[in-house]
N, C-alpha and C positions, 0 to 999 in steps of 0.2 A: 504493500500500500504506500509506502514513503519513496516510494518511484511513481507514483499515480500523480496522473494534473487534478489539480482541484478545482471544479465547474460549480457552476450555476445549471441546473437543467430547465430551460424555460416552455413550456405546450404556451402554441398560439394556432387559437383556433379559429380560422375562419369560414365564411360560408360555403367557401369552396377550396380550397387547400387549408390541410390540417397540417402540424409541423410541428417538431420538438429540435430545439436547440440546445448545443450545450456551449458557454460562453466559460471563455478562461478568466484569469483575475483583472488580464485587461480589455477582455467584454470583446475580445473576438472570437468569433465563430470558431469552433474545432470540430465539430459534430454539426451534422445535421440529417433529418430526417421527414418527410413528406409522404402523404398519403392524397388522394382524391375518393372519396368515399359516393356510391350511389344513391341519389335521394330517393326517400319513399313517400306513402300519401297517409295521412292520417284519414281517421273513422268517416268523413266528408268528402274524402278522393282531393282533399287540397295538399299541394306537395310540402314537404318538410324535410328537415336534416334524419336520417335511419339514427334513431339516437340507442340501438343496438350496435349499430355497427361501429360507431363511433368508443361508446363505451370498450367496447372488446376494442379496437385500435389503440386506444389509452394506456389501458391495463397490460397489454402486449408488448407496447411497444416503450412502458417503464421498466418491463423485465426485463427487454435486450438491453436498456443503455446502462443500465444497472448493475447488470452481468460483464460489461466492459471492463476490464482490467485495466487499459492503461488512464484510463479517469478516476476519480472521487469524488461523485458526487456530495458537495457538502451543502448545496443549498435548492429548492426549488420551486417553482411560482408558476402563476397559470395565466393566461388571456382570452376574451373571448370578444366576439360582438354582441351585442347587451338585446333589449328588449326579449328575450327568449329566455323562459322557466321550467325547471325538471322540479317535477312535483312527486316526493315519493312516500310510500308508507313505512311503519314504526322498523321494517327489516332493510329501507332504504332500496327497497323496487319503486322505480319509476311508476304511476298511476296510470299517466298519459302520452300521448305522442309527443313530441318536440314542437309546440304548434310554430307555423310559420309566421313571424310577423307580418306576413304581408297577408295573410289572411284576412277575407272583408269582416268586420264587426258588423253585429248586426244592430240598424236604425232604432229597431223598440229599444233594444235596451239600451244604446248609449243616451238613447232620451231621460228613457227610469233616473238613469246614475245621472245627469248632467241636473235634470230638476228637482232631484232630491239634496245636492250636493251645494246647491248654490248657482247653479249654470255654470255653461261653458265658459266665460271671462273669466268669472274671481275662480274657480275653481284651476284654470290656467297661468292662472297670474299670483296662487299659491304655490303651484306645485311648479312653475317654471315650462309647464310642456304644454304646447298648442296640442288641440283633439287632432289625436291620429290614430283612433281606434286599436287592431291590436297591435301598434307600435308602442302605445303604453301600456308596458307589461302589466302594469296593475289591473289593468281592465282586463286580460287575461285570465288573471285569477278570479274578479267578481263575475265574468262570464260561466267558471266553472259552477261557480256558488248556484248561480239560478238554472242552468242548463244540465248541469251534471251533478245533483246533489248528493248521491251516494259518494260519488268520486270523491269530492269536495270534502266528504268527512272521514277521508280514510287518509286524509293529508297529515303525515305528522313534517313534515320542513317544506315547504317551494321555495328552490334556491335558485339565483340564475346563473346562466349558463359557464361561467368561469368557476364561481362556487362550488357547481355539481360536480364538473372536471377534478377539483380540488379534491371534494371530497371520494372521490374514488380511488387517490392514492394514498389521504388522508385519515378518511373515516372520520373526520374533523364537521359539522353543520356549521355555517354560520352565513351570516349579509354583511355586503362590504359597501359604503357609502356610493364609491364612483358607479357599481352599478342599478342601486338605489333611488340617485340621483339625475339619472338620465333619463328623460322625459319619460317617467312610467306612472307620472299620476299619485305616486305613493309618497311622497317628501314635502312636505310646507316647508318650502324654505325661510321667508320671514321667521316661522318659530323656530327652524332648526329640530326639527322632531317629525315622526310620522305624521301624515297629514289625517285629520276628525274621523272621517270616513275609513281609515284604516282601519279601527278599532269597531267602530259603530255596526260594521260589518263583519266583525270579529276576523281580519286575514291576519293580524300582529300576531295571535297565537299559532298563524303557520310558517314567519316567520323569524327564524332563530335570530340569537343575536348580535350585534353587530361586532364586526372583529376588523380593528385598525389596518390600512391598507402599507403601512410602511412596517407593521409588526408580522413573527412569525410565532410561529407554535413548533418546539425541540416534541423531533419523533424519531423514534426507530423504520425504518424502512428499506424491507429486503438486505434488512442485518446492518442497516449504517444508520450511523446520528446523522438525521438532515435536518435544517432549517429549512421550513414549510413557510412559504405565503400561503394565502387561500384566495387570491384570485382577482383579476383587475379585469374592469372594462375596455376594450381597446382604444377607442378615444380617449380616454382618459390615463392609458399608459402609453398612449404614443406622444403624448404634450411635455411627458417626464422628464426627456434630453434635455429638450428646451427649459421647462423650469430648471433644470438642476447646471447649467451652461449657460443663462445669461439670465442677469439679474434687474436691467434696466426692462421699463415695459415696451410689450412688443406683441403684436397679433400673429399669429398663424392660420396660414389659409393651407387646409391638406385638400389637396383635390384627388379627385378619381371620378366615381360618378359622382359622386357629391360634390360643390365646394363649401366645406364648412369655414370659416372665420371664426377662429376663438380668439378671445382676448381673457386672459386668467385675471387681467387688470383692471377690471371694469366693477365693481362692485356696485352700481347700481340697479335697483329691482326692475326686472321686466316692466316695460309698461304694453298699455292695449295695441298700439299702432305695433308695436317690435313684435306681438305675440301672432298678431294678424300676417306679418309680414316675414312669419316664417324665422324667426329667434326663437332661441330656447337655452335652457344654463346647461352644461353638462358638472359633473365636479373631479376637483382635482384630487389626489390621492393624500392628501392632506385634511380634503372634508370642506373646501374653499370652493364658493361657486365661480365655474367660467360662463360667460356670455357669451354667447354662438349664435351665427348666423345662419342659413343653410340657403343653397343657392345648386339646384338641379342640374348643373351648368359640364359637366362631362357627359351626363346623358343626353342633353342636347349637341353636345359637339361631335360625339359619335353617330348620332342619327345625320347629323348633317356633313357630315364629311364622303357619309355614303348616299346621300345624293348628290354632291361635288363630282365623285370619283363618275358615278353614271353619269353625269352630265359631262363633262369633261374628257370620259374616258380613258380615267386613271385608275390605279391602285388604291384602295383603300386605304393605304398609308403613307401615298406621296405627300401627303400635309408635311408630313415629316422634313421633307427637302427642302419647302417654302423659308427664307430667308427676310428677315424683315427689313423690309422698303420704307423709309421716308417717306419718298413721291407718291408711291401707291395709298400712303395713307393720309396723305395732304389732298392729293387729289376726289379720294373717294367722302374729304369731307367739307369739299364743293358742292358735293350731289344736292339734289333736291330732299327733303324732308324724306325721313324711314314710313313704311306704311302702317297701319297702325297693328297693334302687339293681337293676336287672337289669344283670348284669357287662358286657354290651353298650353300655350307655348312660355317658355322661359325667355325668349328672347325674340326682335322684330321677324330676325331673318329666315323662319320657313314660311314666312309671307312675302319672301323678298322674290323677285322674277331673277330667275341664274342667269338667263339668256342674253339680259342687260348688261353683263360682265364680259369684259373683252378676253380673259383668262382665268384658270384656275387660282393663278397665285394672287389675283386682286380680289376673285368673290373668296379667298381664304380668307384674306386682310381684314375682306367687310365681316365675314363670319367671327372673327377674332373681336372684332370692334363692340361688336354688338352684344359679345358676352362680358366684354370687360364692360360696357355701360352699366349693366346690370351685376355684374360684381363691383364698382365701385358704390352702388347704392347696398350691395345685401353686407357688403366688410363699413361702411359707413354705418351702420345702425350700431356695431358694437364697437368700435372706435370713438365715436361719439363721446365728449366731456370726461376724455381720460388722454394721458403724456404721451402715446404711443411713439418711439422712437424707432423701433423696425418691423418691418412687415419681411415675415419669412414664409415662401410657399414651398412646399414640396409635394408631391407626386407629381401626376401627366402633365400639369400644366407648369410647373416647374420647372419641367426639359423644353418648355417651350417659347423661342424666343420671341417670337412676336407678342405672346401673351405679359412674359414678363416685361417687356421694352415698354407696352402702350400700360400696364402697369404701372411700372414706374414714374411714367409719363402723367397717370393720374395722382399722383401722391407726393407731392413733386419736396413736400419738406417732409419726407420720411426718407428715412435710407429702406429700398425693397432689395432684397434676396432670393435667387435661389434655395433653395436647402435643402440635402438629402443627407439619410443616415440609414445605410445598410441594417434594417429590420430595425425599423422604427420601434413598432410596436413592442415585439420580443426585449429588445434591449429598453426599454422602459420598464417592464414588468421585472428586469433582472434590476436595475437602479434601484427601484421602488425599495426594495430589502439588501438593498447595500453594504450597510454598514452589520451587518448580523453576520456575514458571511466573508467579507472580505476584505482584507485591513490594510490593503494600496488604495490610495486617493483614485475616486471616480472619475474617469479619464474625460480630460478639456479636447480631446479633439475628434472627436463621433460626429459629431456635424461637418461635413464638407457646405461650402458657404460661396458663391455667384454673384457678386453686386453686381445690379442693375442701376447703373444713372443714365438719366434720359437722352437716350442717341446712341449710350456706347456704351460697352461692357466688359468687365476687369474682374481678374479674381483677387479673392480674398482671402 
């Protein structure tokens, strides 16, 4: 064993790649391990994560890294994507299916909950989360109550979905603030405490108690002492670098299909118009609310890049080669007025005619323009009456220079960045328990860093 490396082993589980890490004392990768698992449908034919399958992947694949000689595991922690709850009984069998967040809620009863509750606003505007049915996990679980009541009373813990992870290497129940805290209808933030309805409904005796997201719990595990987390939301462990690497205030926008803007900096309470307009807090692993924006804005740029490609008769990901022009974008904001927004679309441009465009690389430019329009309005709601001194993007639109260039361009007394960190997430959930495990200073250079000033571009 005093020839073994001593790791971190971090599960980060996503909706579609599942993956176990193991990180060294300076949080780089030495292990690594992937699965894709096949989805199944639950009791309604609506599809869902096989949360069989996934369990046995877990349980399996901690016994091979385990069984590794040249490592020691001495510490280990979990990730997941949030909104989604394993509800089990008193022997810790799963009750139900894995439901899908995306599954439709149904009308009558978010009416029942919303008019018993207060309505839709104040009830929004305690718990931080605009109504988005079973994306607030909490309404998940009041769903079981009226729809499934036997089920419902055979619930000894509903934990979500990092939690569960946890507890299957753990044997450990417990709730952890960050996934709590994220738009699931279950936290009054003003009080700082479960929100009236929690109780009044009696779900607080399904769920256990809450266990510190920077603390561990000392276990034996396949014959070793580990330091155990029990579990972070990914949003909420992917902001970790960041908080724990720069100290002055600063937003992050992580794009992919979403663009979310968080600002950890912003301490003031949601109001109507931000809650309308698509905010919402997530929290940090500290128990601190962030204000977040959300802005649909990679799902529209995928959809529209493949009517580009049809039109134009490209590839799919010639966007990629498009280089960003001055002229094309001086020029294109000559044009005449944009036509007006269809309430469906996130942005002017699947209303825009392609044909008016003399090339692909100019109806790009216009495509690029018109999403930053409206990401300078959804990252403006939470920047709003706070120091904010940099703005850092990373994922898709982060490798992207046109987007970061007219960026920049909008933000003109902020310093804007690129910013990538090889497993964002994973290495946030191994930070989170830090110091339990590991007694070299938590490394200042995980972030690779792209400043963007307006026209031209230098690293940093």
């Amino acid at each position: 064993m005093s020839n073994s490396l001593s790791v971190i082993a971090i599960y980060d589980i996503g909706k579609t790649n599942k993956k176990v890490f193991l990180f060294n004392e300076a949080y780089e990768v030495v292990y690594e391990k992937s699965a894709t698992l096949p989805e199944t449908t639950d009791e309604d034919g609506y599809p869902c994560e096989n949360l069989e399958l996934l369990t046995q992947w877990i349980r399996e694949s901690f016994t091979e890294i385990a069984g590794l000689k040249e490592f020691n595991i001495a510490a280990i922690n979990f990730t997941s994507y949030g909104a989604s709850f394993v509800h089990i009984d008193e022997n810790g069998k799963p009750l139900t299916p894995l439901y899908n967040y995306l599954k439709p809620y149904p009308e009558d009863l978010k009416k029942k909950f919303y008019s018993r509750y207060g309505g839709e606003i104040m009830l929004s505007m305690h718990t931080a989360s605009p109504v988005l049915g079973s994306l607030n996990s909490g309404m998940q679980l009041y769903r079981l109550k009226y729809e499934q009541k036997v089920v419902f009373d055979q619930i000894a813990y509903s934990l979500h979905l990092p939690q569960y992870i946890s507890y299957l290497l753990t044997g450990k129940t417990c709730s952890d603030i960050t996934s709590i805290g994220c738009h699931t209808n279950l936290w009054n933030f003003p009080q700082n405490n479960y929100h009236e309805w929690v109780y009044r409904e009696g779900l607080i005796s399904k769920l256990p108690p809450i266990f510190a997201s920077d603390k561990v719990k000392e276990l034996i595990l396949s014959g070793k002492k580990i330091m155990a987390g029990m579990g972070l939301h990914d949003s909420s462990a992917a902001l970790i670098p960041y908080l724990t690497n720069f100290r002055e205030p600063f937003i992050l926008i992580s794009t992919g299909t979403w663009s979310i803007s968080f600002n950890p900096f912003n301490n003031m309470p949601l109001t109507v118009e931000e809650l309308q307009q698509d905010c919402l807090c997530y929290m940090t692993y500290h128990g601190a609310p962030v204000k977040a924006s959300r802005l649909f804005a990679g799902y529209e740029h995928e959809q529209q890049i493949k009517r580009l490609a049809e039109h134009f008769n490209k590839g799919t990901d010639y966007y990629t080669t498009v280089q960003f022009d001055k002229s094309i974008v001086a020029a294109l904001r000559l044009q005449p007025p944009a036509p007006a927004k269809n309430a469906s679309s996130i942005t002017v441009f699947p209303e825009r005619d392609i044909s008016s465009f003399g090339s692909y690389e100019q109806a790009y430019h216009q495509l690029i323009l018109d999403i930053i329009s409206r990401q300078i309005s959804s990252t403006g709601l939470v920047l709003e009456g706070t120091d904010v001194k940099r703005i850092f993007v990373d994922g898709g639109f982060g490798k992207n220079p046109l987007y970061m260039h007219l960026l920049a361009e909008a933000f003109p007394g902020i310093e804007v960045y690129a910013a990538s960190i090889a497993q964002a997430t994973a290495l946030g959930t191994a930070l989170a328990i830090h110091p339990h495990w590991n007694s070299k200073p938590a490394p200042a250079d995980t972030i690779k860093l792209v400043y963007y000033n307006i026209g031209s571009e230098q690293k940093k």
